[in-house]
N, C-alpha and C positions, 0 to 999 in steps of 0.2 A: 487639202489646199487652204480650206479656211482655218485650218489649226497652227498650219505652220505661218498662214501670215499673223494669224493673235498670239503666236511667240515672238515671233519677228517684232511687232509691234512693242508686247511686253518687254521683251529683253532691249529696245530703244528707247523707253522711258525709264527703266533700272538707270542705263547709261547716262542719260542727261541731268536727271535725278543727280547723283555720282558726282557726275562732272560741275552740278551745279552747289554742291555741297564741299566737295572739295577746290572750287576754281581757284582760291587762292593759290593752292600748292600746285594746282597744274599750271597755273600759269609760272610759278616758281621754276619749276622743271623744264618752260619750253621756251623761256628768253634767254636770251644771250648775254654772257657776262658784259655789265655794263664797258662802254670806255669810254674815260673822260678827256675831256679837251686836248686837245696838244697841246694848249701854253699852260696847262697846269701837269706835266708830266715832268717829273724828280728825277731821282737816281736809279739806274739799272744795277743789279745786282756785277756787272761787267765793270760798273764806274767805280765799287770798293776794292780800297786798297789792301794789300794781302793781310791777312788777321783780322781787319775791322768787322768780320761777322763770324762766329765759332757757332757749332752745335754746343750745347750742355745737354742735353736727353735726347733720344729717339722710342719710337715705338711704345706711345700713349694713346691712350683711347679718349679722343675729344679733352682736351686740359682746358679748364674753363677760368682759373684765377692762379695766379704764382703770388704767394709770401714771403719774407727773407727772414729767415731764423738768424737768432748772434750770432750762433757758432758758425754760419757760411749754408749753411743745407736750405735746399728751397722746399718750401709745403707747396704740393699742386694736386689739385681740386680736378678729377673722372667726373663726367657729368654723370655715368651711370653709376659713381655711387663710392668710389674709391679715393682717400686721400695719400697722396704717395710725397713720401720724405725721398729728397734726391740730393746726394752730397758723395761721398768715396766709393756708397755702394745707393742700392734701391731698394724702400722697406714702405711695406703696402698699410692703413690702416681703414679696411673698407668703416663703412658710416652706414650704421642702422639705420631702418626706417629710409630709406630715398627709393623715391617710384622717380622712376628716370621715364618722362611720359613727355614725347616730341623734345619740345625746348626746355622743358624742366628735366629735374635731376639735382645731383651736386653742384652747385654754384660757386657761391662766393666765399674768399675767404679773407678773415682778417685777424691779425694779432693784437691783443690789448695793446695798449701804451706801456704797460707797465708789466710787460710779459717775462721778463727777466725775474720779477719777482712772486708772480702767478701762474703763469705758464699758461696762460688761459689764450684760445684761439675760437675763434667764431665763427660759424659758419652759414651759408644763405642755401635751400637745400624745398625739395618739393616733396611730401609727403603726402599719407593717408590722413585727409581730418573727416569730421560729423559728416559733412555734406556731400565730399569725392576731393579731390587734390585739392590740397595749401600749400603754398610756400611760408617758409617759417625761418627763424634764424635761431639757431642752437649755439650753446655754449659749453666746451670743451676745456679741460684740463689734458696738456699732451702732455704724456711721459713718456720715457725712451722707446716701447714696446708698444703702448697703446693708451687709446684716448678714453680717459676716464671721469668722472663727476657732470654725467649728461645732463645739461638745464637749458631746455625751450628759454629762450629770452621774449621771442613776439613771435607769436602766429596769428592765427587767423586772417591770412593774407590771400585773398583768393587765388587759385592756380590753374591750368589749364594746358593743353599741349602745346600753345602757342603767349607770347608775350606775355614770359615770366618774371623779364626783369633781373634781378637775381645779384648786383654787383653790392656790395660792401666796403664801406671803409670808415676807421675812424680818422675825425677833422681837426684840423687847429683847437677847436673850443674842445676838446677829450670826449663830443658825441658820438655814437656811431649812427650812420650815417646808410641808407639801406635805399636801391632802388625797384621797384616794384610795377609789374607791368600790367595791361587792364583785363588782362585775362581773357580777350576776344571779348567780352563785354565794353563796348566803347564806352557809354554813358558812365559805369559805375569812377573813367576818371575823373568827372566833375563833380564828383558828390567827396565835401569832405570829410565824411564818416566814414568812408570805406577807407579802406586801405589799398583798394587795387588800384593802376595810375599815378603813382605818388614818387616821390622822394621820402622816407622818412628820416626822423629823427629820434634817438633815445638814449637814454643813459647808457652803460656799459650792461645793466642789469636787468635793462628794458624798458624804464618805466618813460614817460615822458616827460621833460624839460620845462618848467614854469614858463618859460618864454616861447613857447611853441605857438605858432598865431590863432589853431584852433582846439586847444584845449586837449587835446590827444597828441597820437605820435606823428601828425602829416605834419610835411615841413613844406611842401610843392606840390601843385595839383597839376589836373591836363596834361599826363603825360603818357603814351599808347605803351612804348615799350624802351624804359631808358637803360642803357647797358653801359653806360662808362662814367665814374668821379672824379676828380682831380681837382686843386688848390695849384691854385697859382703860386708867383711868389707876396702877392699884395693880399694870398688866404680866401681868394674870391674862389666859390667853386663852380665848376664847368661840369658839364654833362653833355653824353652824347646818348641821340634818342633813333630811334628803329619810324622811321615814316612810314604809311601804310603800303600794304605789298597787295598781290594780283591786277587788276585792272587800273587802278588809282595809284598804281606806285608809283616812287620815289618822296620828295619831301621829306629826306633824311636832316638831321637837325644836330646843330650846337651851341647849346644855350650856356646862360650864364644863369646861375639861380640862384634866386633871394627867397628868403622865409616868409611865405603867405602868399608865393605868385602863383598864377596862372598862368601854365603853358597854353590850353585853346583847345586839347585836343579832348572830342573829336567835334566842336564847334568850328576851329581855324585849323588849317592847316598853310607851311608856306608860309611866306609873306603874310598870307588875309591879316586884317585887322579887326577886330571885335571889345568892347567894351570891358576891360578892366581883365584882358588878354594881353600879354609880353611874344612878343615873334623871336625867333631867334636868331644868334648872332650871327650865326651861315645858315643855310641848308640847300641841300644840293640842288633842287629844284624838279621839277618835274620828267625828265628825262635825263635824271642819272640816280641811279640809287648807289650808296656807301655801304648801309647794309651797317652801321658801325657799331662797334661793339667797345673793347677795354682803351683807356682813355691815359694818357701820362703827360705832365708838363715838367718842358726843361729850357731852358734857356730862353725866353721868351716866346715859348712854341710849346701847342697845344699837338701831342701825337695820340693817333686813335687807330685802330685796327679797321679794316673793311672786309667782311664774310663776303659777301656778293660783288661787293666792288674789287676781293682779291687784291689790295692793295696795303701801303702802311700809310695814311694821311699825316700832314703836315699844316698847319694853322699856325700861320704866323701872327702874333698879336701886337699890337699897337693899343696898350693900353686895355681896354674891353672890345677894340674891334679887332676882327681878321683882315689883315692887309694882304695878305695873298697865302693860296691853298694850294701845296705841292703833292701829287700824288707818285707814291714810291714805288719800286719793284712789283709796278704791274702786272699781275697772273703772272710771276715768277715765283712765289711762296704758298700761292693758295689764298683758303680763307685764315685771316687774323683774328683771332676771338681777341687776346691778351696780351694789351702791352703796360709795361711797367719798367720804372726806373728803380736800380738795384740800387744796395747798401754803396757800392763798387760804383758809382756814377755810370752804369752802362745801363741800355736801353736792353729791357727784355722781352722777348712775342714768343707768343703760341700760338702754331696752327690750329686749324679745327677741318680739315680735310677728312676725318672717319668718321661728321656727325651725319653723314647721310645726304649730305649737301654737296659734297665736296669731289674730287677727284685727286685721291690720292698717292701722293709720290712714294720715294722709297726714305724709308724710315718715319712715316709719317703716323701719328702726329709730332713732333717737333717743336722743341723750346731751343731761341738762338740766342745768342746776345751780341749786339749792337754797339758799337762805338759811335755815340751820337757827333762825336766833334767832325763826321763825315757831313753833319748837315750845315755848317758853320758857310 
């Protein structure tokens, strides 16, 4: 008797233990997909008119960033590890070295400026370093067959199962441009030597920029987990940031970021105010979480994907502020990892229904494209 109640016992504190180690993701697993306001609910997928939304692919595993090659073919980034060319037919090119661990994996992808004459493509990507997991951003020559002349551009970017971060893109001034998440170590985003929490900045070749505000490659600090870029048409860049999840969720964020600021986090969150801290331009507030992820501007309108919120966000701007937030095809598509405006002026998204999160349809994952003149 006394043995089986000191199992009994034991095997109660394994559990709590557990459950207190993991709460984050249990609490992930046991709320309810958010839903936002009725006066901020958009378009039904019922309200588009015939053609305004096409399949272009089915049947991807987790697509985490789309590229547009000249010739029409999209490059799209497997977070576990595969970059796959999709244009007449389907042609795989897996990517050495990715530990695909939770939210890391293959990331981001982007083309030089001048890739017509280099052919160079870059990648945001979570590897093995010295310590245990980095994210790092690698440098690619694509040939028709396979990606050759491999060159690490920045590592040493802390990495971890959860807020990786991970989006890329090069900016009006020819920088690239890297977002980087705090790795579950909240502190290390206030410190501007680290790199984890950050926006970076750096040449094409990596190095950092003379005008960088602290001497290395950070270009933004205070940031938990930012997963979307975008440049307006005034060149101002926006970012959408992941607010903290399990007990304390929501406080999803879209900031406007300048070179040398401070997002807050994990001093401010929200609104709060703090000393020589920037708040952002929305965020969802305390009882809704977006969850947001790939970020695109078009016509005066900031669009962003929603994982958890299952939705496609809409940010109407008025200059630097949001004048009203429309939420689109609510839990009609899934999670949004990836949205992007094409060469083609159409609006493109990827689901992410197969990263473990999700609940997935038929043919999913899924890349569509979008005739934005629906949102006019």
């Amino acid at each position: 008797m006394r043995t089986a109640a000191l199992r009994i016992t034991a095997l109660l504190i394994i559990a709590v233990t557990l459950a207190y180690a993991f709460r984050d993701r249990l609490y992930f697993w046991l709320q309810p997909i958010p839903r936002p306001p009725s006066s901020q609910l958009g378009l039904a997928l019922a309200d588009l008119p015939p053609d305004a939304l096409t399949e272009v692919a089915r049947d991807l595993w987790i697509p985490w960033e789309i590229a547009f090659l000249p010739d029409g073919d999209l490059l799209v980034s497997e977070r576990p590890g595969t970059l796959v060319r999709i244009g007449n037919g389907r042609r795989s090119y897996p990517v050495p070295g990715v530990r695909h661990l939770g939210e890391g994996g293959l990331m981001g992808v982007a083309l030089h400026p001048e890739f017509d004459r280099n052919r160079w493509i870059y990648l945001a990507l979570t590897g093995d370093g010295p310590a245990g997991p980095e994210n790092r951003v690698e440098r690619y020559r694509l040939d028709d067959d396979s990606l050759a002349e491999r060159t690490i551009i920045l590592d040493g970017i802390p990495g971890a199962g959860f807020h990786d971060g991970g989006r890329i893109a090069f900016g009006p001034d020819g920088y690239l441009y890297v977002t980087t998440g705090d790795a579950t170590d909240a502190d290390r985003a206030q410190d501007t030597s680290s790199r984890a929490g950050k926006i970076l900045r750096v040449s094409d070749s990596g190095t950092a920029p003379a005008d960088n505000p602290f001497g290395n490659a950070v270009y933004s600090y205070g940031h938990r987990n930012p997963q979307g870029l975008a440049w307006d048409a005034n060149n101002r860049l926006w970012s959408t940031e992941h607010g903290p999840s399990g007990i304390g969720t929501g406080f999803d964020e879209l900031n406007l970021v300048g070179k040398g600021t401070n997002y807050g986090w994990p001093v401010t969150q929200g609104d709060q105010v703090a000393p020589g801290v920037v708040p952002p331009v929305l965020q969802s507030g305390a009882d809704y979480t977006w969850a947001p992820a790939g970020l695109a501007f078009w016509n005066g309108s900031l669009f962003f994907g929603g994982l958890l919120g299952e939705a496609l966000y809409q940010a109407r701007l008025q200059g630097t502020v949001v004048s009203d937030l429309r939420v689109h095809f609510h839990r009609e598509l899934g999670r949004i990892r990836v949205v992007r405006i094409g060469p083609d002026g159409m609006l493109y998204l990827a689901t992410s229904n197969r990263d473990g999160r999700g609940s997935p349809r038929d043919g999913d994952d899924r890349i569509l494209r979008l005739d934005p003149s629906v949102f006019r």
